[in-house]
C-alpha distance (Angstrom), angle and dihedral (degrees) to the residues before:
residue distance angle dihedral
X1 . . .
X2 4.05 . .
X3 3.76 79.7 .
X4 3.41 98.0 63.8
X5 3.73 103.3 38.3
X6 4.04 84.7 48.5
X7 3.98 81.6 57.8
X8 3.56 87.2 49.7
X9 3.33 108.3 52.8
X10 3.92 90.4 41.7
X11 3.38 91.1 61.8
X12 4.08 96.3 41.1
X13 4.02 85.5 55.9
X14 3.94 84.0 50.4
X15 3.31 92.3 50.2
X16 4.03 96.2 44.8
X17 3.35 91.2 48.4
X18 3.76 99.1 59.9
X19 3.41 94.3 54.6
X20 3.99 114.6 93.1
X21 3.83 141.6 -166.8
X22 3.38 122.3 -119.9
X23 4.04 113.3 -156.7
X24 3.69 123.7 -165.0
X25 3.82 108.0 -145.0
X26 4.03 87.8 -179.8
X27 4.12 84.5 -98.6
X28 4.04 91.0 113.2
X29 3.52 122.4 93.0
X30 3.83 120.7 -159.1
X31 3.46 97.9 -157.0
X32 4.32 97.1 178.9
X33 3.74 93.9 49.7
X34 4.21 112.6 40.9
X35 3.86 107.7 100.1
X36 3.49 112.9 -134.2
X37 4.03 132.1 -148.6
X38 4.25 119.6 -168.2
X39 3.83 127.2 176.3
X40 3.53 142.7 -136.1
X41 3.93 110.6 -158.3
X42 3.89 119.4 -172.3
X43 3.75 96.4 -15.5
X44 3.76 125.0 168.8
X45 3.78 122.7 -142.9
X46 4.23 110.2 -126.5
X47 3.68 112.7 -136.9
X48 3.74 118.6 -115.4
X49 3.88 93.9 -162.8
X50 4.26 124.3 -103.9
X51 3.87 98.7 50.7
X52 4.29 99.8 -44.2
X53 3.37 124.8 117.9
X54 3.42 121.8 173.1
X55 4.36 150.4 -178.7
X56 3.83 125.8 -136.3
X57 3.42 135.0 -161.4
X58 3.39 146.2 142.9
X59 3.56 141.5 -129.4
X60 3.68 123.3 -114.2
X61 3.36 115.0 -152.6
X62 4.03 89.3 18.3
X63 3.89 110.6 -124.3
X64 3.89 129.1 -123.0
X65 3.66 120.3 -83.2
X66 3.45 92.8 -112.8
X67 3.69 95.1 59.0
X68 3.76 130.5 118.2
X69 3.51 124.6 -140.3
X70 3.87 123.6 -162.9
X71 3.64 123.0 -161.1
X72 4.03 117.3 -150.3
X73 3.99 118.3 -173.3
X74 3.82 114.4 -161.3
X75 3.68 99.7 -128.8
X76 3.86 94.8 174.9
X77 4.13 145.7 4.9
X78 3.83 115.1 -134.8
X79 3.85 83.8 -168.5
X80 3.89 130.6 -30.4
X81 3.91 91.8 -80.0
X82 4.24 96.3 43.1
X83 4.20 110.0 60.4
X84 3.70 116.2 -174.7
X85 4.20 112.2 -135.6
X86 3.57 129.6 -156.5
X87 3.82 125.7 -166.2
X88 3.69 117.4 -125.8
X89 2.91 131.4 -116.2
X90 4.22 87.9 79.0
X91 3.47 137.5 155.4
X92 4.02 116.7 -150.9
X93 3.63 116.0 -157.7
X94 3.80 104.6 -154.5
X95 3.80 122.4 172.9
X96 4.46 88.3 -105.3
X97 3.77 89.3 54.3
X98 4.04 142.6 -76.2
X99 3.51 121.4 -42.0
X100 3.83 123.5 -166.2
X101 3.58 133.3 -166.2
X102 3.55 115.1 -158.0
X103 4.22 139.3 167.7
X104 3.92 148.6 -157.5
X105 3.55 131.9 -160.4
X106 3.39 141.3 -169.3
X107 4.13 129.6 173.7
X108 3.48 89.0 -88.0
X109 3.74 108.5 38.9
X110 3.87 152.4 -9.6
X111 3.69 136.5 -145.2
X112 4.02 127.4 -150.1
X113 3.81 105.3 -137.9
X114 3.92 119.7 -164.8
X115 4.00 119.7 -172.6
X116 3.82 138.1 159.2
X117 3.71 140.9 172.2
X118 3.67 97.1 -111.1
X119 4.24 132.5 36.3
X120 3.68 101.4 -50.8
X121 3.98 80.3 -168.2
X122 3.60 86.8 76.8
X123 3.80 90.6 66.5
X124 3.93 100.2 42.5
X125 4.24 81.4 161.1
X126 3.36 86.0 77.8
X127 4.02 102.0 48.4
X128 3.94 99.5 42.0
X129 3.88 138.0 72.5
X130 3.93 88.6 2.0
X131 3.53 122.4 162.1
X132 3.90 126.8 -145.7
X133 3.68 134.2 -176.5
X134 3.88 114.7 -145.5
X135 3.87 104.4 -160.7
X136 4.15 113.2 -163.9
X137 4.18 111.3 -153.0
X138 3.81 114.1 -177.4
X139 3.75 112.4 -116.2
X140 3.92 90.3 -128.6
X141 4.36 76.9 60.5
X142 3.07 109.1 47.6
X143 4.04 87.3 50.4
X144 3.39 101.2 53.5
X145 3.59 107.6 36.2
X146 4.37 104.0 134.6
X147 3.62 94.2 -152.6
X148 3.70 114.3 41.6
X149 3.93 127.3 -113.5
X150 3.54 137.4 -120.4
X151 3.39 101.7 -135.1
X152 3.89 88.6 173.9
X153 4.29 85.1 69.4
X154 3.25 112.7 71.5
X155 3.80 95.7 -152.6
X156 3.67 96.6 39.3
X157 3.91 74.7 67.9
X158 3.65 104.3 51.7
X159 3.65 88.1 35.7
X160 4.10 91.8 58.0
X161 3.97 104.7 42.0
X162 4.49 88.0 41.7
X163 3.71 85.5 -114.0
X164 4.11 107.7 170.1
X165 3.89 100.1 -149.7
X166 3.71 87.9 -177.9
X167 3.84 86.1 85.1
X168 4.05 96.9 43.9
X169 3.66 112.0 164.9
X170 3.79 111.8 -125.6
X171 3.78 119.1 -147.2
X172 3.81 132.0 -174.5
């Protein structure tokens, strides 16, 4: 019987002893899970000629290909702490005609497109000193979220991936 529990124990301590402690002294970076938010401030869309205006840019580091990117236009400030975002795609119906913002993406880059079905020239308030939000969510996030997001609310966002959009990175 004190055979046996000598066995035992030896291999218990064996056992123990493989087993090993990871600490996290902040140095890792978990580069396909951080959620990421960028900023456009007072940016003016280039005309492409016929009726397309548009907003380059690229990314920098690129992102993975199974990345989303979210675009948020600030359509309005309650008061110079409160911005009010709007999720493009959108569709403004103005009294000289519809005006649409659009995007693409790919890892590397995105582009801002604006387009309308009358002179979008006539409405230059609405092509100059905008400011966009470009919001980063992990592809391993935005599949596995329990409780689905409104991606239409801007701070249902940020408030569902932990993203601290007091420390948005702006980019030119």
């Amino acid at each position: 019987m004190k055979k046996i529990t000598l066995v035992l124990a030896f291999i218990g301590m064996i056992t123990l002893n493989g087993c090993t402690v990871n600490e996290d002294n902040g140095n890792n970076i978990d580069n396909d899970t951080i959620s990421e938010v960028f900023e456009l401030r007072n940016i003016n869309f280039s005309f492409d000629g016929g009726n397309s205006y548009s907003i380059y840019r690229t990314l920098n580091p690129q992102i993975f290909a199974s990345d989303v990117v979210l675009i948020y236009r600030m359509s309005d400030l309650i008061d110079s702490n409160t911005p009010v975002w709007q999720l493009i795609p959108r569709t403004l119906y103005l009294p000289q005609g519809e005006l649409d913002y659009d995007f693409d993406f790919s890892k590397e880059d995105f582009t801002i497109y604006a387009g309308g079905t009358y002179d979008l020239s006539l409405t230059p308030g609405f092509l100059t000193n905008q400011t966009f939000r470009i919001v980063i969510v992990p592809g391993y996030f935005a599949n596995r979220m329990a409780k689905p997001v409104d991606f239409s609310d801007y701070n249902a966002v940020i408030k569902a991936y932990n993203i601290n959009d007091k420390s948005v990175k702006v980019i030119q």
